[in-house]
N, C-alpha and C positions, 0 to 999 in steps of 0.2 A: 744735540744742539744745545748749547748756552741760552738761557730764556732767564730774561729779566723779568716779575712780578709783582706788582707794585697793587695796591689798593687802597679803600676809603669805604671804611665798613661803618654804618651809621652807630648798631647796636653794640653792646659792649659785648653782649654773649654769643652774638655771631661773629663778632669780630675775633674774640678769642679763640671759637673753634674754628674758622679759616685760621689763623696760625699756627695752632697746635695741629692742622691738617698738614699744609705746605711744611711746615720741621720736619715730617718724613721725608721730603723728597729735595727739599732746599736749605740754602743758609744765609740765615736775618741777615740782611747788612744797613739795614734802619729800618727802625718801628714795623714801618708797614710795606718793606722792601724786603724781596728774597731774589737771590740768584740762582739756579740749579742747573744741571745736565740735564737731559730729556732725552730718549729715544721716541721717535713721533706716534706710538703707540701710549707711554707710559703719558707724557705728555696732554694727549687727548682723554687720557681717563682723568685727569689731576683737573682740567678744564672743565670739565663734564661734573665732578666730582662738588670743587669750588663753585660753580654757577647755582649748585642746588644749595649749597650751604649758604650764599648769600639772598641779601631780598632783590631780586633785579630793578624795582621800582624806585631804592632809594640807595642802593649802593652802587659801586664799580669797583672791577677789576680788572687789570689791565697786562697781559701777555705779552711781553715783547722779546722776539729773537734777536741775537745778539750777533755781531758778524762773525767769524772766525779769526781776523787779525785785532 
């Protein structure tokens, strides 16, 4: 599935490593936007993955599936 990525990293040095994370699996299409393919397993790790790399109390990130047409 096509999954839109989007976020609002406070720090600079988490913000950097969620990017440099997501480039493995997506491609930038502004600053703090990536699109990627996803199988609903790899997907689920990349979520799992991102949540721990961000502070959940002053950031967001945001997973959104994309339709097919």
């Amino acid at each position: 599935m096509k999954v839109l990525i989007a976020y609002d990293v406070v720090e600079n040095r988490r913000r950097a490593r969620l990017a440099a994370y997501l480039q493995h699996f997506a491609t930038r299409i502004q600053g703090s936007v990536f699109i990627g393919t996803f199988d609903e397993q790899t997907l689920q790790e990349v979520i799992e993955r991102a949540e721990k790399i961000i502070n959940v109390k002053t950031d967001q990130i945001l997973f959104s599936p994309q339709c097919r047409n």
